[in-house]
KEKE-3310 file (N, C-alpha, C; in steps of 0.2 Angstrom, whole numbers, plus 5000, padded with zeros to 4 digits):
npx = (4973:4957:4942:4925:4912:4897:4884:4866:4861:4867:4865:4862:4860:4864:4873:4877:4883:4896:4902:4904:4912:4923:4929:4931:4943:4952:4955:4959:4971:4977:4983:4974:4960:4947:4932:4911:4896:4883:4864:4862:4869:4875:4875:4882:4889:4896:4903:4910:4919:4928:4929:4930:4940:4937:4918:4910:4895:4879:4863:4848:4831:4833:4844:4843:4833:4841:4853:4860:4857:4860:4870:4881:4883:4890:4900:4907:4911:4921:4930:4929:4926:4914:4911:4901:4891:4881:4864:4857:4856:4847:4835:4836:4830:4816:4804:4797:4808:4812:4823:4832:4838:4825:4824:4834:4832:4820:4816:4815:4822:4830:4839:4838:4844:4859:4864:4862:4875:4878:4880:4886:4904:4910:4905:4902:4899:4898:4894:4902:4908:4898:4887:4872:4862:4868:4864:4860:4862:4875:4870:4860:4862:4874:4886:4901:4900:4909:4918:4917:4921:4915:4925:4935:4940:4955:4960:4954:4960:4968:4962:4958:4959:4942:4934:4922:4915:4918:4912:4905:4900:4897:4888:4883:4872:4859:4841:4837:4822:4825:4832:4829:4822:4833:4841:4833:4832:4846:4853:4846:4844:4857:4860:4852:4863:4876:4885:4879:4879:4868:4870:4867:4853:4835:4831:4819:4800:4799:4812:4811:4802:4804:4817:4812:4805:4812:4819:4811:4811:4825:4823:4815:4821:4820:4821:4829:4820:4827:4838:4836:4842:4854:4870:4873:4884:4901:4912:4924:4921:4914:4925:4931:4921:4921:4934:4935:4928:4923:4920:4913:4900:4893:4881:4875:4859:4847:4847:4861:4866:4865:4869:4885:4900:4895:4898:4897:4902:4905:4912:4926:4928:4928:4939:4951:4950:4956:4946:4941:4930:4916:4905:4889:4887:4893:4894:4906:4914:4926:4935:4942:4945:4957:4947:4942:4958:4960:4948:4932:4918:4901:4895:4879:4866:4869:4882:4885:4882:4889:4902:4904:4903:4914:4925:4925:4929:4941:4952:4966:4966:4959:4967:4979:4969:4964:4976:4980:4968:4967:4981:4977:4969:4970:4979:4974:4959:4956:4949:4956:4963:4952:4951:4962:4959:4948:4955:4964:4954:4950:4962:4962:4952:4954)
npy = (5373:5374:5367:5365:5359:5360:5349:5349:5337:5324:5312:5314:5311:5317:5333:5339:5332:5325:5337:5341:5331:5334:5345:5343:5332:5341:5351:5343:5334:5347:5347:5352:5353:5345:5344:5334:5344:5339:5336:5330:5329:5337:5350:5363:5354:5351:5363:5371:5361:5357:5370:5379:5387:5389:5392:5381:5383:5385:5394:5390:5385:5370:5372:5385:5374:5368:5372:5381:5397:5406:5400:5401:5415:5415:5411:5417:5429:5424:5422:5413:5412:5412:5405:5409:5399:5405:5408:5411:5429:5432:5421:5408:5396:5383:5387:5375:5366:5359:5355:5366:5381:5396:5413:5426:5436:5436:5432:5441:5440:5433:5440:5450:5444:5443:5456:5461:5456:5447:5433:5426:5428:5429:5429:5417:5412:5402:5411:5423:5437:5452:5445:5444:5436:5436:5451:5467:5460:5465:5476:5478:5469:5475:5467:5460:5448:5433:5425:5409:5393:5379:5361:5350:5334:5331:5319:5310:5306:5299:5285:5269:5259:5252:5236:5234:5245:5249:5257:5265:5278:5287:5295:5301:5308:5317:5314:5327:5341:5352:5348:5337:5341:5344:5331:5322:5326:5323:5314:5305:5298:5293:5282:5271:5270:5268:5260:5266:5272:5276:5285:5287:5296:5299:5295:5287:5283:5276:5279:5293:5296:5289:5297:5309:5304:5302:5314:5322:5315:5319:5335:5333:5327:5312:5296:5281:5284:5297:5290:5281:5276:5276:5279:5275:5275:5273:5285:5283:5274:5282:5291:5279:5275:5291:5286:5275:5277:5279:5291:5307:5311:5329:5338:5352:5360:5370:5383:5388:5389:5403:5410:5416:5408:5396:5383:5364:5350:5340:5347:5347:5338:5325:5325:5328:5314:5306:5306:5309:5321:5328:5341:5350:5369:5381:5398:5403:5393:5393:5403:5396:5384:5379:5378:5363:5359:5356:5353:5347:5355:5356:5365:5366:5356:5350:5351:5345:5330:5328:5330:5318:5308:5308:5309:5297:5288:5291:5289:5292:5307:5310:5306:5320:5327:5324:5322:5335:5343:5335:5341:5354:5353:5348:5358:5372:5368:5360:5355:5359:5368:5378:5379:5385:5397:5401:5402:5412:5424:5422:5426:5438:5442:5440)
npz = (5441:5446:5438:5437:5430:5426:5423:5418:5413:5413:5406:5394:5376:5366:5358:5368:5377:5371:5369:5382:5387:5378:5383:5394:5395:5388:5398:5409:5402:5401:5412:5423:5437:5436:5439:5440:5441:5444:5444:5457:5465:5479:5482:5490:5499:5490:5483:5492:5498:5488:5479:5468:5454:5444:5436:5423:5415:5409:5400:5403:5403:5410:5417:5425:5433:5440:5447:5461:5461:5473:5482:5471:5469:5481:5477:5472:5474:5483:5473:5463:5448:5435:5421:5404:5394:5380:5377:5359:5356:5348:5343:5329:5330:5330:5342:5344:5348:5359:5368:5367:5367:5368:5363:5370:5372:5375:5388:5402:5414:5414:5406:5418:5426:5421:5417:5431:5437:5446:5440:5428:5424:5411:5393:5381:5365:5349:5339:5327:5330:5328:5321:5320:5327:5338:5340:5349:5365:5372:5373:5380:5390:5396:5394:5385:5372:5369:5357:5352:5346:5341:5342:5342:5352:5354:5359:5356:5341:5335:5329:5326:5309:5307:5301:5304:5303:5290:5275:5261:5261:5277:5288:5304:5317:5320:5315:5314:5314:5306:5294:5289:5275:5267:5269:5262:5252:5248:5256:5258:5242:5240:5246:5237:5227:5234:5246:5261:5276:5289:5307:5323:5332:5333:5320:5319:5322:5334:5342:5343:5351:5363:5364:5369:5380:5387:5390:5393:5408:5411:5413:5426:5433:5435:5441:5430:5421:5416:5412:5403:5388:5378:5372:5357:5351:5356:5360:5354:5346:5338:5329:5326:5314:5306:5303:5296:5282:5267:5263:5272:5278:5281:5286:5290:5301:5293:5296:5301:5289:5284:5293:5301:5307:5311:5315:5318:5326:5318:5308:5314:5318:5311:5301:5311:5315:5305:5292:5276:5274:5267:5267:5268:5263:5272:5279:5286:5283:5272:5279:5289:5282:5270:5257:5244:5245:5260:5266:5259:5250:5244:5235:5231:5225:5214:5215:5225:5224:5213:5218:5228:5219:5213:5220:5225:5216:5213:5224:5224:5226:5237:5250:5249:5253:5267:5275:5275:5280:5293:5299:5299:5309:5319:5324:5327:5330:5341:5356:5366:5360:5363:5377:5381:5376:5385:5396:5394:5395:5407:5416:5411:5419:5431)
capx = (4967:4953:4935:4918:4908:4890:4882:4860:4859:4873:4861:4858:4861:4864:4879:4880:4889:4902:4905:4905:4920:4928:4932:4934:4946:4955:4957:4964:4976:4984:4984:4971:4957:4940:4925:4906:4890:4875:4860:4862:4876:4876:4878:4883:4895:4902:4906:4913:4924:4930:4932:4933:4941:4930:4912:4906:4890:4876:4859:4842:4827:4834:4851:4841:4828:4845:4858:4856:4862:4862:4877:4885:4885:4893:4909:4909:4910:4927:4934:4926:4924:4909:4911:4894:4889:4876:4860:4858:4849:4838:4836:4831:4828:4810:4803:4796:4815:4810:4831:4834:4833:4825:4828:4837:4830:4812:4815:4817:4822:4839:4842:4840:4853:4865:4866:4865:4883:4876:4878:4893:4911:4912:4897:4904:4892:4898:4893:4905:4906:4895:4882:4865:4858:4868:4864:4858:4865:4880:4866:4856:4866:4882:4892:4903:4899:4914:4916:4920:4917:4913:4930:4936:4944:4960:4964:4951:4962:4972:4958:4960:4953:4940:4931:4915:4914:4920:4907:4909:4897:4893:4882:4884:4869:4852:4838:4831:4816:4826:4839:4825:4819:4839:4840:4828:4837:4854:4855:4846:4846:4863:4858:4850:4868:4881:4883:4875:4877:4867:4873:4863:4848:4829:4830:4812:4796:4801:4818:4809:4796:4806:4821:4807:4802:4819:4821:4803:4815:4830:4819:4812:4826:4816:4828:4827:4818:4833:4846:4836:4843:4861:4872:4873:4892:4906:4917:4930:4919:4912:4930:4932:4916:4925:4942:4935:4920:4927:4916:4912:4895:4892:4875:4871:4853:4844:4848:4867:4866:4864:4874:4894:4901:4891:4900:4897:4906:4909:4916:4934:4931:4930:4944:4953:4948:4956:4943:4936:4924:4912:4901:4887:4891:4891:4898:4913:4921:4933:4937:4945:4949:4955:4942:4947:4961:4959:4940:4928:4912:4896:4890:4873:4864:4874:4890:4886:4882:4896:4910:4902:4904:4922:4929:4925:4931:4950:4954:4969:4964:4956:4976:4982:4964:4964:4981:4979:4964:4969:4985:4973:4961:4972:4982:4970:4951:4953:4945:4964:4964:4947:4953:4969:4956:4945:4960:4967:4951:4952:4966:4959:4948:4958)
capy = (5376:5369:5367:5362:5360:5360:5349:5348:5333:5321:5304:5316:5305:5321:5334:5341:5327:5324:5343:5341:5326:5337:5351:5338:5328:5347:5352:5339:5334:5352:5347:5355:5345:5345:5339:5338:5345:5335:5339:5323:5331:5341:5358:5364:5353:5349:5370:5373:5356:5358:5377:5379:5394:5393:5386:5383:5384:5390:5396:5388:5382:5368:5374:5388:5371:5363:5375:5384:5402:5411:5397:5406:5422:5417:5407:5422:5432:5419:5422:5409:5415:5410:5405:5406:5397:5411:5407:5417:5434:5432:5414:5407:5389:5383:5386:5366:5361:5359:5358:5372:5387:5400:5417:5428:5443:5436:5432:5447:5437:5430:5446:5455:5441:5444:5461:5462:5454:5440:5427:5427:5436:5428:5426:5416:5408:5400:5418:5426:5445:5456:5442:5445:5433:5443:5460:5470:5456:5470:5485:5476:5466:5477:5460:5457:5439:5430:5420:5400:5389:5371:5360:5342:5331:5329:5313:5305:5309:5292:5279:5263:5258:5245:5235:5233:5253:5251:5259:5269:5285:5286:5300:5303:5314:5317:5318:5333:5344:5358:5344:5331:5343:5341:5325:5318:5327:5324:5311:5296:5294:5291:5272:5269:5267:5267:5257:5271:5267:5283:5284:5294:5297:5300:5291:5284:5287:5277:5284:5302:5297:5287:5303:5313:5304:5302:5323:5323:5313:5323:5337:5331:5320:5304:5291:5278:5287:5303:5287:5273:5277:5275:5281:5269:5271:5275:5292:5282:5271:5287:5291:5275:5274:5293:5283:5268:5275:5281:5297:5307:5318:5334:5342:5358:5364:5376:5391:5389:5392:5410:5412:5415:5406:5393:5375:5359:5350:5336:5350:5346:5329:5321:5327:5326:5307:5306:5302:5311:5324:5332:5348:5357:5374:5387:5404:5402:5385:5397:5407:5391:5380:5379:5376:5360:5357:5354:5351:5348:5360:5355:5372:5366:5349:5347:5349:5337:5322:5327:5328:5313:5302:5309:5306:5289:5286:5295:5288:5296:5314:5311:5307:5325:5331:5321:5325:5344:5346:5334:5344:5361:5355:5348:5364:5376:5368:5356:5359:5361:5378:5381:5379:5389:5403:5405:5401:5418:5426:5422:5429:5446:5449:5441)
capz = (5442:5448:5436:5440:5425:5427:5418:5421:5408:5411:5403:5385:5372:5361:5358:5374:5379:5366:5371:5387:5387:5373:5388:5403:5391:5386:5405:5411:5398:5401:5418:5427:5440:5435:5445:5435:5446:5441:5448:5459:5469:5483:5475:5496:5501:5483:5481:5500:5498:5481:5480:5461:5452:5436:5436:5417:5414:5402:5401:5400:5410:5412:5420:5433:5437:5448:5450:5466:5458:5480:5480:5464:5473:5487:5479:5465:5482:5484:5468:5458:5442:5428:5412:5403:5388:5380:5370:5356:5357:5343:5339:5324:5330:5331:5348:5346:5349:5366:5370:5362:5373:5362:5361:5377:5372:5377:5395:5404:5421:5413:5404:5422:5430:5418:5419:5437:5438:5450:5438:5423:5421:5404:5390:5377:5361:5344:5333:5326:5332:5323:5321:5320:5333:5344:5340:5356:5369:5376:5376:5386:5397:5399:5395:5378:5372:5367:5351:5355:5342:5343:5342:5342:5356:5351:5364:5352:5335:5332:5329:5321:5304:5309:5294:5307:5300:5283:5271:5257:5265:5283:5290:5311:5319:5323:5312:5317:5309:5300:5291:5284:5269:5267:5269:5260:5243:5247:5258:5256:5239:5240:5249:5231:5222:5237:5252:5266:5285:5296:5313:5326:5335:5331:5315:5318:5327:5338:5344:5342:5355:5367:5366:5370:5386:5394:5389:5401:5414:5415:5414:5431:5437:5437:5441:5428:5414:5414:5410:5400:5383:5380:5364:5354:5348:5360:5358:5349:5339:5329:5328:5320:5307:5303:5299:5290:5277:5263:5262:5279:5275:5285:5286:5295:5302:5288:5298:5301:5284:5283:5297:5300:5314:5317:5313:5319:5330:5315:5303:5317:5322:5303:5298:5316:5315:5298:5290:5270:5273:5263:5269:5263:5261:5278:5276:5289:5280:5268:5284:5293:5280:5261:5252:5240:5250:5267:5265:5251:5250:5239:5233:5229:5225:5208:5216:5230:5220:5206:5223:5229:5214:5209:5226:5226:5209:5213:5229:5227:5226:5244:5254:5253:5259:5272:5279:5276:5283:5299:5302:5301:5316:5326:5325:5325:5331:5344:5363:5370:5358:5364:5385:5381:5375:5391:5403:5393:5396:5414:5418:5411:5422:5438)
cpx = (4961:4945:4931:4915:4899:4884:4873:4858:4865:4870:4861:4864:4865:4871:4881:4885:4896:4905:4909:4912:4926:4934:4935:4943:4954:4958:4961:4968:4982:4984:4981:4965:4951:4935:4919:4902:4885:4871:4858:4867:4872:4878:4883:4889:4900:4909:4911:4918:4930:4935:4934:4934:4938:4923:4910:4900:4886:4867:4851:4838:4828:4841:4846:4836:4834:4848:4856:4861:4864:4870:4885:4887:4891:4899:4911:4912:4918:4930:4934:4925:4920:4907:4903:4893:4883:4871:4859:4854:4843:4840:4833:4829:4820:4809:4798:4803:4816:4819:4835:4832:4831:4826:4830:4835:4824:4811:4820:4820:4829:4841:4844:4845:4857:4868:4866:4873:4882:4880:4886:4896:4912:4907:4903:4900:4898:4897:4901:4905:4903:4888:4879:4861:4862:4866:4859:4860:4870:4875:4862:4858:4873:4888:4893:4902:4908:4913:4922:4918:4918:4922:4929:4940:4949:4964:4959:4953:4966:4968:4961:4955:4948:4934:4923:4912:4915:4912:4911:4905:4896:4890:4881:4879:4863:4846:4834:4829:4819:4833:4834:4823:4828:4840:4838:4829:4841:4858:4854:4843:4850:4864:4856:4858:4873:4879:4887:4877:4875:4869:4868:4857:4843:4828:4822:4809:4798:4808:4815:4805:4800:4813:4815:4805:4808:4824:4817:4808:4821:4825:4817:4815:4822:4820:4822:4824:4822:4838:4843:4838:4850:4863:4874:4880:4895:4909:4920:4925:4917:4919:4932:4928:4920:4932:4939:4929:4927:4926:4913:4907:4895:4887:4873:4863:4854:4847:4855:4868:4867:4867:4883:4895:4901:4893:4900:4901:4908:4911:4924:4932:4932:4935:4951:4953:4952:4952:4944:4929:4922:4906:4897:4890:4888:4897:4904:4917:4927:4938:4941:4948:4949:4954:4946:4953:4963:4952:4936:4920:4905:4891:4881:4871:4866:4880:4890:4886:4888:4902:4909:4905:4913:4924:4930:4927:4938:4951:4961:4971:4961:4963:4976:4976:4965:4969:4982:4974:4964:4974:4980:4970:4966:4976:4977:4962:4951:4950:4950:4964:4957:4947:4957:4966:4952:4949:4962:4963:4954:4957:4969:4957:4951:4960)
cpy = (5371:5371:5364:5364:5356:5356:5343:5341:5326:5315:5307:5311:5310:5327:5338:5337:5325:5332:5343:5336:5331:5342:5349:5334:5334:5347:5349:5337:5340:5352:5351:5350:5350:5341:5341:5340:5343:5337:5335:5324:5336:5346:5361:5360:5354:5358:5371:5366:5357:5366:5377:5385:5394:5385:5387:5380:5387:5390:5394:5387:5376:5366:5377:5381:5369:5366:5381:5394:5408:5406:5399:5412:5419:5412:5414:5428:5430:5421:5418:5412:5409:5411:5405:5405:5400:5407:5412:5422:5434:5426:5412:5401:5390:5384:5379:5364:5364:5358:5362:5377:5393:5408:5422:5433:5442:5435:5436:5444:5433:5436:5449:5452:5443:5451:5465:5460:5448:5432:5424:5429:5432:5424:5424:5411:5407:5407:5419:5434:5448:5451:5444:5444:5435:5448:5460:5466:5461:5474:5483:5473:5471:5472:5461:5449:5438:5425:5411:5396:5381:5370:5352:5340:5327:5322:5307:5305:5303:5287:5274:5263:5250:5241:5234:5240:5254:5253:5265:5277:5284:5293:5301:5308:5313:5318:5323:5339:5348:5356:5340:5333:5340:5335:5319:5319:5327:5318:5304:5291:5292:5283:5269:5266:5266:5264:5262:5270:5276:5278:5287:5293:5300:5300:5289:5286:5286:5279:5290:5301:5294:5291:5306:5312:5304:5312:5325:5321:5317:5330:5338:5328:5315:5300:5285:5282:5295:5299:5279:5273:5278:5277:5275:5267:5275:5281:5291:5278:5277:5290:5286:5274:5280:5290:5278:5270:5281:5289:5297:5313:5321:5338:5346:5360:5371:5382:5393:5390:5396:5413:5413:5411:5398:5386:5371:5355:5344:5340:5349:5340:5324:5320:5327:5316:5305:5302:5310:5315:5328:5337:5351:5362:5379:5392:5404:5397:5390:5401:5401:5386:5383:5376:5371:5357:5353:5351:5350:5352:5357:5364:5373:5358:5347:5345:5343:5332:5322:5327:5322:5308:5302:5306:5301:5286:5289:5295:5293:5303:5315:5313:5314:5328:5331:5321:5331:5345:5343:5339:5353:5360:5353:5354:5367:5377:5362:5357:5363:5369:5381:5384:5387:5398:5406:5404:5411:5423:5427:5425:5437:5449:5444:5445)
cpz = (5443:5444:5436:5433:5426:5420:5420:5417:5409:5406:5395:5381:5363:5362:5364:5378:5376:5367:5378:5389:5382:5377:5393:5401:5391:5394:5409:5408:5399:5409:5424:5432:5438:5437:5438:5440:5442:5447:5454:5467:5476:5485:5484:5498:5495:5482:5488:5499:5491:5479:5473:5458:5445:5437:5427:5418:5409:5405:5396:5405:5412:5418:5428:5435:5444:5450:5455:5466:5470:5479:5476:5465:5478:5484:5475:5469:5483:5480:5462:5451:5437:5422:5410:5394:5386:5374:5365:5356:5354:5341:5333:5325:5333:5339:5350:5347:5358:5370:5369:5366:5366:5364:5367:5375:5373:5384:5399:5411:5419:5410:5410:5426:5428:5419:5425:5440:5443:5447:5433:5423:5414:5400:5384:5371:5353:5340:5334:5327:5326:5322:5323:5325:5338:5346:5346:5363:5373:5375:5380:5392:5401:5399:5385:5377:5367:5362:5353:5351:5343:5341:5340:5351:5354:5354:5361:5344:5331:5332:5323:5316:5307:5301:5299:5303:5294:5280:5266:5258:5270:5284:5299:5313:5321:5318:5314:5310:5305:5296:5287:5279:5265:5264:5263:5251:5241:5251:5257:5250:5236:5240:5242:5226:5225:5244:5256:5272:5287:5302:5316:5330:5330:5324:5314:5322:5334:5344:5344:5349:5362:5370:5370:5379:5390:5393:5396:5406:5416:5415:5422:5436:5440:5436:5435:5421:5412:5409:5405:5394:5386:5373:5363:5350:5354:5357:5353:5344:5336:5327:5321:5315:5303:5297:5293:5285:5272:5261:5270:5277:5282:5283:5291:5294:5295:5290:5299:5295:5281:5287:5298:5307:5317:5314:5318:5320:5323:5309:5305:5318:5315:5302:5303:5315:5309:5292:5283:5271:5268:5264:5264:5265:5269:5276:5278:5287:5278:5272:5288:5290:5272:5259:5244:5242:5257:5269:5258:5255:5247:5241:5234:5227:5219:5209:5221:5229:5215:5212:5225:5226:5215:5214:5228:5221:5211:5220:5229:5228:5235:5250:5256:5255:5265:5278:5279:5281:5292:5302:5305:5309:5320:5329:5330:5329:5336:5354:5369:5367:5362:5373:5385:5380:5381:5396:5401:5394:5405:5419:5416:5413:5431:5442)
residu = (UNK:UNK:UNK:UNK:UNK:UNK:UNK:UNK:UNK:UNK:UNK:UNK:UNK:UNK:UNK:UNK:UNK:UNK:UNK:UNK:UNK:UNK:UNK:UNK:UNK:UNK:UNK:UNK:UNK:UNK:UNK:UNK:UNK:UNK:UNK:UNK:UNK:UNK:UNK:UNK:UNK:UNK:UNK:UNK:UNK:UNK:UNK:UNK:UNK:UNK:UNK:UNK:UNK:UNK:UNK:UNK:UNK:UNK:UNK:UNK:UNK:UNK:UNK:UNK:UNK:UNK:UNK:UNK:UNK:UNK:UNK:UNK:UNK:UNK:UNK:UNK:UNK:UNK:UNK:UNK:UNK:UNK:UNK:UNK:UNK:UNK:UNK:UNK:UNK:UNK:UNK:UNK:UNK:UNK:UNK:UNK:UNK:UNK:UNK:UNK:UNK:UNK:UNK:UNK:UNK:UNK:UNK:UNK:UNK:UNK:UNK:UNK:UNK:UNK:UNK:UNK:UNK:UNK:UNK:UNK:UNK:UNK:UNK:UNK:UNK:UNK:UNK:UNK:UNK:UNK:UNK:UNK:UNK:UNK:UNK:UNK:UNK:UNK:UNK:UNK:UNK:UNK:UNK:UNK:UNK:UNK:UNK:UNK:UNK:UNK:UNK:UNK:UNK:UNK:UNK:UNK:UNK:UNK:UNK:UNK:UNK:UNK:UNK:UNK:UNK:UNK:UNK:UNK:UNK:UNK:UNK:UNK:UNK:UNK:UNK:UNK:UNK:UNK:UNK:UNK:UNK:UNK:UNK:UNK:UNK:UNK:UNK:UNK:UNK:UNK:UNK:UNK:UNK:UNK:UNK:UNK:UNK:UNK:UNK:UNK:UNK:UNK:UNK:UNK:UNK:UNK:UNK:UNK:UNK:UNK:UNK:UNK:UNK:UNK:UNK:UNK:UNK:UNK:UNK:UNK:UNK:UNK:UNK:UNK:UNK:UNK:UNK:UNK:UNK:UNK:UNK:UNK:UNK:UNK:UNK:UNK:UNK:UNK:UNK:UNK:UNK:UNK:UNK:UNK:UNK:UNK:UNK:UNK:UNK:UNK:UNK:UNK:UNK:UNK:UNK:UNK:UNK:UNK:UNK:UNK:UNK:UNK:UNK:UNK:UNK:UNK:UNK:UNK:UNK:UNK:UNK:UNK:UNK:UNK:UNK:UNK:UNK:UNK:UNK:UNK:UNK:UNK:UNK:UNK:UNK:UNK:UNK:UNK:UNK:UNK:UNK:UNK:UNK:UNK:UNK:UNK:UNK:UNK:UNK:UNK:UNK:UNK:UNK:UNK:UNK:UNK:UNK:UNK:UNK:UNK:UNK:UNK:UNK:UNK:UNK:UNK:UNK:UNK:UNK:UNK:UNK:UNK:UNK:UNK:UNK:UNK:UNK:UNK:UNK:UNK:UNK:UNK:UNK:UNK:UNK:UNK:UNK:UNK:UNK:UNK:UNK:UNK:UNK:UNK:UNK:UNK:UNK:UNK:UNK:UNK)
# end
């Protein structure tokens, strides 16, 4: 089959792209041909030469600034089918996370795309059915949303140990504003008695200010300021910090919290990597993994420091985690399961 993925950011420095290879990666591996459309492309020839039986795509302002949706009609017209990656109904993310689309039930003009049929045959979002920040999404649009939960790229799963990565905690992310109260109780006085390494983006003012302005440039497509910032580890290098720290922390945004569903992409790839994770606590871990076994949890800020210490103290208590919980994701959680799920989609409503 032939997939075009749609992707208005390709320069992001953030998890849209580690997604976005996850899929491209998955696809092709089970032997399908995937193209990407960047906003750089020539939406007109690309779509009429190519001829794609699924477009993925998602929904933001800046998806409708480049994608020419009359286009969309007329292949959907062909037979093209479109996958959509859905924001949630009612968001709970601040509406300052200016990447962050905020809530779908407030813009009445993607509401009426959607349920006009113009645009997507399949809405699919991380929630868990029944969630909340769905609720009214199918009464308003006439679409069921699909549950799809973040994954791993299983062709990044064999990393080597490197001692450039050795440490005894690492930390992989982004500081972003609804993690730093967090953070700042659970993470970095950690640095004080073990050797720490973060990883990640907007660590400092500066990183904050200068993400900021190359978001302005893709935003605008300014050549040059969409692409002046670069990741600063390769795909497989955070594979390999994974493999080589002896502890592999995992911090979810406040609000995934309170939510089912909503895991992060480094709850599969740690543990895929085979690296030693340790999670705070979200509602859906026990639903995916066994708790103690295949993952560790920290309930609350005494268990985090008291799994912390042990763990590091009884290396070999870590082993069978670390093999349980690898054989789980690669089963079970990596982007190949997630493909395998909207191909089976696709061929429901063909």
């Amino acid at each position: 089959m032939k997939i075009l993925y749609y992707l208005p950011n390709p320069d992001t420095i953030y998890a849209g792209k580690t997604i976005y290879h996850g899929y491209k990666h998955a696809f092709e591996d089970l032997g399908h041909d995937f193209k990407t459309l960047t906003p750089d492309y020539d939406q007109k020839k690309l779509f009429e030469e190519y001829k794609p039986d699924i477009l993925m795509t998602s929904i933001s302002s800046l998806v409708f600034r480049f994608l020419d949706l009359d286009l969309v009609k007329k292949q959907k017209k062909k037979g093209m089918k479109v996958f959509v990656n859905t924001p949630y109904w009612n968001s709970p993310i601040s509406k300052l996370r200016i990447n962050e689309t905020p809530s779908l039930k407030d813009n009445k003009d993607w509401v009426k795309l959607i349920a006009s049929g113009e645009y997507g045959d399949i809405y699919y979002n991380v929630c868990e059915q029944g969630d909340s920040r769905m609720k009214g999404f199918k009464n308003k649009t006439g679409y069921d949303y699909h549950t799809i939960l973040l994954a791993t790229d299983k062709t990044y799963s064999n990393p080597k140990f490197s001692n450039k990565f050795f440490s005894e905690i690492s930390y992989i992310g982004t500081y972003l504003p609804a993690k730093r109260a967090y953070m700042k109780r659970h993470l970095f006085p950690l640095g004080k008695k073990y050797d720490l390494r973060l990883y990640g983006q907007d660590w400092n003012l500066y990183d904050r200010f200068t993400n900021f302005i190359q978001k302005v440039g893709q935003y605008f497509n300014i050549p040059y300021i969409k692409s002046f910032k670069k990741n600063s580890l390769s795909l497989y290098e955070e594979r390999q910090i994974y493999k080589s720290s002896v502890i592999s922390l995992n911090i979810h945004e406040d609000y995934q919290k309170k939510y089912p569903g909503d895991l992060n992409e480094r709850t599969f790839k740690i543990p895929a990597s085979g690296g030693f994770e340790i999670t705070d606590y979200i509602p859906s871990l026990k639903k995916y993994f066994v708790e103690g076994k295949e993952i560790v949890i920290a309930k609350n800020t005494k268990d985090w420091f008291e799994k912390i210490e042990y763990y590091l103290k009884y290396p070999e208590k870590r082993a069978p985690i670390i093999k349980a919980g690898q054989i789980k994701v690669l089963k079970y959680h990596t982007y190949h399961n997630r493909v395998k799920k909207l191909l089976n989609l696709f061929q429901q409503i063909s």
